[in-house]
N, C-alpha and C positions, 0 to 999 in steps of 0.2 A: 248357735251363737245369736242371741237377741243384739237387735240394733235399735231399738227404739229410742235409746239414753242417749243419741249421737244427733242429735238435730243443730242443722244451719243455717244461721237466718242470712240470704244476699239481700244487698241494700246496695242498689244502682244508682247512681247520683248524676244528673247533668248530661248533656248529647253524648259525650263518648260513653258515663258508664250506662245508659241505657241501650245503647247498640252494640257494646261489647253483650250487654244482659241477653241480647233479643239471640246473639249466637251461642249464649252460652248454653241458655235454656232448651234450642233447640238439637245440640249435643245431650243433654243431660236427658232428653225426655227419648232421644233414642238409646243412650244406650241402656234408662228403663224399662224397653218396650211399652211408652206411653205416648197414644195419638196425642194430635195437636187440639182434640176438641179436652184432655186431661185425663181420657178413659185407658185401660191397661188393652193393648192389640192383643198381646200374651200376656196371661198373669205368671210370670216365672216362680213368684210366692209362694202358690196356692200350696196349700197342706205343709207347709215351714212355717217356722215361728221368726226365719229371719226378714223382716220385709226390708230388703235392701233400701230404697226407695225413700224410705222416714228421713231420712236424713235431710231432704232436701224439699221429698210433695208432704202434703197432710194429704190423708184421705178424708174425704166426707161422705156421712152416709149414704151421699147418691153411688157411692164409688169413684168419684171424680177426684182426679188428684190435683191439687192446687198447690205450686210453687210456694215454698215458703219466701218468698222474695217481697222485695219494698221496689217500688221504682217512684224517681224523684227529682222531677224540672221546674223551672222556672219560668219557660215559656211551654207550651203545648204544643206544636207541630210535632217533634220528634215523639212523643208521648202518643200523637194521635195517628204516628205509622204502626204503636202496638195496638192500638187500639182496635185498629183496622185491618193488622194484619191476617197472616196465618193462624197464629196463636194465639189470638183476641179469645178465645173463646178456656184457656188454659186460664188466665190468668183473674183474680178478683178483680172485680174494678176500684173496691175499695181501695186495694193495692198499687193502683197505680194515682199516682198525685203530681199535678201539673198546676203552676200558676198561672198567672196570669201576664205577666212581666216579664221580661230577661232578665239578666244579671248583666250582658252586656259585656262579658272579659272584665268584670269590675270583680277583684276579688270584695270592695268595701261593700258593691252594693250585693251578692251572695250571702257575705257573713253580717251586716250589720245594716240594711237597710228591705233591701226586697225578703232575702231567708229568715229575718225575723218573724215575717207575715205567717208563713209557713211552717214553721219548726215545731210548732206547739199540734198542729195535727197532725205532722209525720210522726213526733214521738206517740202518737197517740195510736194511730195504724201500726208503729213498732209493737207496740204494748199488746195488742189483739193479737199479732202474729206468734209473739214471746208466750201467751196463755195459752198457746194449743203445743206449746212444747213439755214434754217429761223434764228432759235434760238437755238444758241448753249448751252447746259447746260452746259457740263464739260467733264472732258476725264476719262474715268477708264484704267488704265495702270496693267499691267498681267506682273510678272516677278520674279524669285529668286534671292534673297542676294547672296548666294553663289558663284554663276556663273558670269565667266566674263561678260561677254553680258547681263545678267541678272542684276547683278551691276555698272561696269562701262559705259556700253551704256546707261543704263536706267538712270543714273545719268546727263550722259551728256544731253541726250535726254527731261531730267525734268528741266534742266535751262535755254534750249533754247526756252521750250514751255512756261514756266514761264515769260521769255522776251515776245515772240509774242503773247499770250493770257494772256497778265495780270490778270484778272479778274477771269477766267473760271477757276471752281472747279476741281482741280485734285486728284480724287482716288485711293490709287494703292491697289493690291491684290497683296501680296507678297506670296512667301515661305520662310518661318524663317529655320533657322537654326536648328533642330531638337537634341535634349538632348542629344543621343546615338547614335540615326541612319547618317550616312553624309555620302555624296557622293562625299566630295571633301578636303583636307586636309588643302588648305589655304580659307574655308569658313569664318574663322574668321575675315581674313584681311578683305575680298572682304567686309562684313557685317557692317563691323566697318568703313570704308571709305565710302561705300553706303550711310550709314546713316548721317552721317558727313557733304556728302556733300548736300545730300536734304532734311535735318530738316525743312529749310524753304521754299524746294520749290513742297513739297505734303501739304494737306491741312487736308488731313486722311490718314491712312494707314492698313488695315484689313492683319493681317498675318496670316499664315495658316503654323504650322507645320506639315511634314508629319508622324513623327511617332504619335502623335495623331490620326489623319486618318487612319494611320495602324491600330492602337487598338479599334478605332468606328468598322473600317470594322470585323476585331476579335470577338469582343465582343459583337457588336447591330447587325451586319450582318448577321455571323458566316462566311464569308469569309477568309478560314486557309492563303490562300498564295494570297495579294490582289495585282494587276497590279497597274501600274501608271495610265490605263484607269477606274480603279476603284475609284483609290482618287479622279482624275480630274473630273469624275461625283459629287462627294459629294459635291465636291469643284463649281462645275457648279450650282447646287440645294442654295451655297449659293449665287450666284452669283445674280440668277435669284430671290431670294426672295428682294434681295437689290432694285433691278432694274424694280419688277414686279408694284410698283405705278406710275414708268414712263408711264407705256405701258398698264395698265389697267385701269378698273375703280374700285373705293371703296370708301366704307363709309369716311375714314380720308386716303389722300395721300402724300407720303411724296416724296418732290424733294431732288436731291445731296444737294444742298448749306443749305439744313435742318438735312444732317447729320453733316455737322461741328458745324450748329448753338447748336445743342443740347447734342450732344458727344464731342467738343473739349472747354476744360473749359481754357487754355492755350496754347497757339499756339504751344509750342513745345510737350505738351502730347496730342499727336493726334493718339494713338495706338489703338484704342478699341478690346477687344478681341471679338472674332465671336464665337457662338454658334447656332448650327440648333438644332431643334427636330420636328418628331419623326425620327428617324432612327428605322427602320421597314423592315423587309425582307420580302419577299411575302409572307412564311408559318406562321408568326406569328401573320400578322397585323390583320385580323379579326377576332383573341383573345383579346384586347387587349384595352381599355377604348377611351386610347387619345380626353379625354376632354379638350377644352380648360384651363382647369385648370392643367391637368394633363401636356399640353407641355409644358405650360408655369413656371411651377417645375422643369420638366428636363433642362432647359435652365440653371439654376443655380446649375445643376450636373456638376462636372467636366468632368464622362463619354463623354458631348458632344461637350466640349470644342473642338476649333480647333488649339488651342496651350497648351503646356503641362506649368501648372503653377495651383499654387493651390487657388484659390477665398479668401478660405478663413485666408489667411494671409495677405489678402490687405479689399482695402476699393472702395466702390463703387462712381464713380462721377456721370454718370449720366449710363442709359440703354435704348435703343431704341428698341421696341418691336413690331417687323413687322410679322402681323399675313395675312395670306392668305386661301379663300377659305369659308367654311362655319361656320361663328366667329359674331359672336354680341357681342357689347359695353357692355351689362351688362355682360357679363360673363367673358370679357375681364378687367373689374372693379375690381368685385370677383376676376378673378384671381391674380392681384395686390394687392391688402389686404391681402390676403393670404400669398404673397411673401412676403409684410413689416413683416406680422409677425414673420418671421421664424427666427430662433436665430442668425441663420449661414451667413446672408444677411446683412452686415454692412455700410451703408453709410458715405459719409464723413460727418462733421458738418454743414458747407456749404450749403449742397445741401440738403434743405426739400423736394423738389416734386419729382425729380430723376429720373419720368418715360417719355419716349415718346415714343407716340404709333403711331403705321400704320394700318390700317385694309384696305385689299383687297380681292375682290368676286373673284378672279380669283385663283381656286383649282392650286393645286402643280400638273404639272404634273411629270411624271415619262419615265423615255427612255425602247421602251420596251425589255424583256427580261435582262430588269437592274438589281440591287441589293435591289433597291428599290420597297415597295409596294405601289400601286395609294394609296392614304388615302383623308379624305374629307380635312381637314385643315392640315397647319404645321405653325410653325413660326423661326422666325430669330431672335436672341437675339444678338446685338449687345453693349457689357459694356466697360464704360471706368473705367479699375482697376487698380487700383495703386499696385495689385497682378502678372501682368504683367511685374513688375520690374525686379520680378526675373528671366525672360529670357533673359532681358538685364544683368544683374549681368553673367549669366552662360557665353555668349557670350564672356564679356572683359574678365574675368579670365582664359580664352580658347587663345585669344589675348593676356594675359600677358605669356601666359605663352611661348608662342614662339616667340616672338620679343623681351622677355629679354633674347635670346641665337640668335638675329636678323633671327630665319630660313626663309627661304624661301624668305629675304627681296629683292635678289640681283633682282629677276627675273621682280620686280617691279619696282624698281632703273636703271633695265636696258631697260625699257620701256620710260623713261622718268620723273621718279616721283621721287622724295627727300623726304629722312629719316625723317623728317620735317613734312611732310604731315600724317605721322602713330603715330607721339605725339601728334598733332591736332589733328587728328581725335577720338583719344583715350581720350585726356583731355572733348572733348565736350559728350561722352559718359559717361564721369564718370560723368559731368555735369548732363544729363539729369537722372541717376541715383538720382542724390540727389537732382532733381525737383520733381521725383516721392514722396521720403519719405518726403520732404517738404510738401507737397500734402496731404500724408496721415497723419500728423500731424498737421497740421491744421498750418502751419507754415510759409507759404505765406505770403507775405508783396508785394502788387499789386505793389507800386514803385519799390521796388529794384525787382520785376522781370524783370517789363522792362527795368532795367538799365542793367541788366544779359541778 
């Protein structure tokens, strides 16, 4: 089986998606058996036509494999820990692109003031990266709502890719907004404008909050005081389950444009929420069952959720179930019947079948001296819930609540943006609110969506 027609361009945007980038890569380059200086330790290839690997490095003719990736700030420190790190030597330097400037938590000065500066040579290092592809599948884009550069760049960066790759799947791996924990006092605005402005131009969108992650690492780890290089691991492991049918081989494989066909049942509820299992720490795992039946239960625990919202006050559309490692179909079956059975598992009307499954031989690996224990299987439950809502609901009432005393509005008005633009973006939010419960009440009428 040739892979060569399966390439993916990552595109890391802003402090968080370039340190979720820096763990993601250093996952993806073990488990291609590729050093940190881009060279193969073991070439597992040699004498196959399949190069697993395409998908993700180019090779050049030195032999060196270069991350097909973009990395992309507005200030340079975070930029100059890749620069300087471990895997400074993996990466082009063309490829990585830092301003000069912050954005500041300003989604105005991201998208319409400092990212303007910018936009026109990242599409432009996009383009060089695009020409050494066959076949391009789609782009996965790394970045947080919160953050200037995180939001406003990535926004503007999402309409101009929309223009020049019409066609091509875009995913993004966000940081939502997290309940209690925040790092940033206008995350509402930047959240609420973000989404506003590329409802239509992501095609999925997988969020991750981190105080979830906090309390996996708590709870399933025992990690009391967990780093950012902690979450951004978890957060890597989901990465790489998403992406491991690209780059491997398996009984049932699933491409990008198969996760919109089977998670996005209306163009604009395209949120599914992510959940991994097992999370396993070293001392516990070889106590400890994890049968296919048993990860595929925790998947529908909240515990593993990676946004904090409760399952069970919503309704399920559909569920994609990407198992890897040592997994057979019957058991993979069983463990589906078992799931319809449970009281707690409520689907919508709609949707009788509700399952899509992935099976992939390629075990989970683990970073060593990680959090994580090696285990034979794991899997990725990806659902689209209309229980989800209620992180949108927290979000605008966090947004009402300081724009009806207009704070903080001047610094964006003095970037270039009008009062105008945060009642739109707020009306289309309350909008997709009341898509969701339409949704879960079976309340949908196909015309008047599309006339909405």
């Amino acid at each position: 089986m040739v892979y060569s027609q399966r390439e993916c361009i990552s595109i890391h945007i802003g402090q968080a998606g370039v340190q979720i980038g820096n763990a993601c890569w250093e996952l993806f380059c073990l488990e291609h058996g590729i050093g940190a200086d881009g060279q193969m330790t073991e070439d597992r290839s040699a004498g196959t036509a399949d190069d697993t690997f395409n998908t993700f490095f180019m090779e050049t003719g030195a032999a060196k494999h270069v991350p097909r990736a973009l990395f992309v700030d507005l200030e340079p420190t975070v930029m100059h820990e890749v620069r300087t790190g471990t895997y400074r030597s993996l990466f082009n330097p063309e490829q990585l692109i830092s301003g000069k400037e912050d954005a500041a938590n300003n989604y105005a000065r991201g998208h319409y003031t400092v990212g303007k500066e910018i936009i026109d040579l990242t599409l432009d290092r996009l383009r060089k990266i695009t020409d050494h592809c066959n076949g391009l599948q789609g782009f996965l884009v790394f970045h947080s709502y919160g953050g200037g550069t995180g939001s406003g760049f990535t926004s503007l960066l999402l309409e101009r890719i929309a223009i020049d790759y019409g066609k091509k799947s875009k995913l993004c791996f966000s940081i939502y907004p997290a309940p209690q924990v925040s790092t940033s006092v206008v995350e509402p605005y930047n959240s609420v404008l973000y989404t506003h402005t590329t409802l239509e131009h992501s095609e999925c969108c997988f969020m991750v909050d981190n105080e979830a992650i906090y309390d996996t690492c708590r709870r399933q780890l025992e990690i009391m005081s967990p780093t950012y290089t902690n979450l951004n691991r978890l957060i890597s492991q989901l990465v790489s389950s998403i992406t491991v049918s690209l780059r491997f081989d398996g009984a049932l494989n699933v491409d990008l444009s198969e996760f919109q066909t089977n998670l996005v049942p209306y163009p604009r509820i395209h949120f599914p929420l992510a959940t991994y299992a097992p999370f396993a720490p070293e001392g516990r795992a070889t106590h400890e069952k994890m049968s296919v039946d048993d990860i595929t239960k925790s998947c529908f625990d909240p515990a593993h959720q990676m946004v904090k919202c409760n399952p069970a006050n919503g309704k399920y559309m559909a569920v994609c179930l990407l198992y890897r490692g040592d997994v057979a179909p019957k058991d993979v079956n069983f463990a589906i019947a078992q799931i319809k059975a449970l009281k707690t598992v409520h689907f919508v009307d709609w949707c009788p079948t509700g399952f899509k499954v992935g099976i992939n031989y390629q075990p989970p690996f683990v970073i060593p001296n990680g959090d994580l224990a090696q285990v034979t299987r794991a899997v990725c439950c990806l659902s689209n819930t209309t229980a989800i809502a209620e992180a949108w609901a927290r979000l605008d009432r966090k947004f009402d609540l300081m724009f009806a005393k207009r704070a903080f509005v001047h610094w964006y008005v003095g970037e270039g943006m009008e009062e105008g633009e945060f009642v739109e973006a707020r009306e289309d939010l309350a909008a997709l609110e009341l898509d969701y419960q339409e949704v879960a009440e079976g309340l949908v009428d196909e015309e008047e969506y599309e006339e909405n």
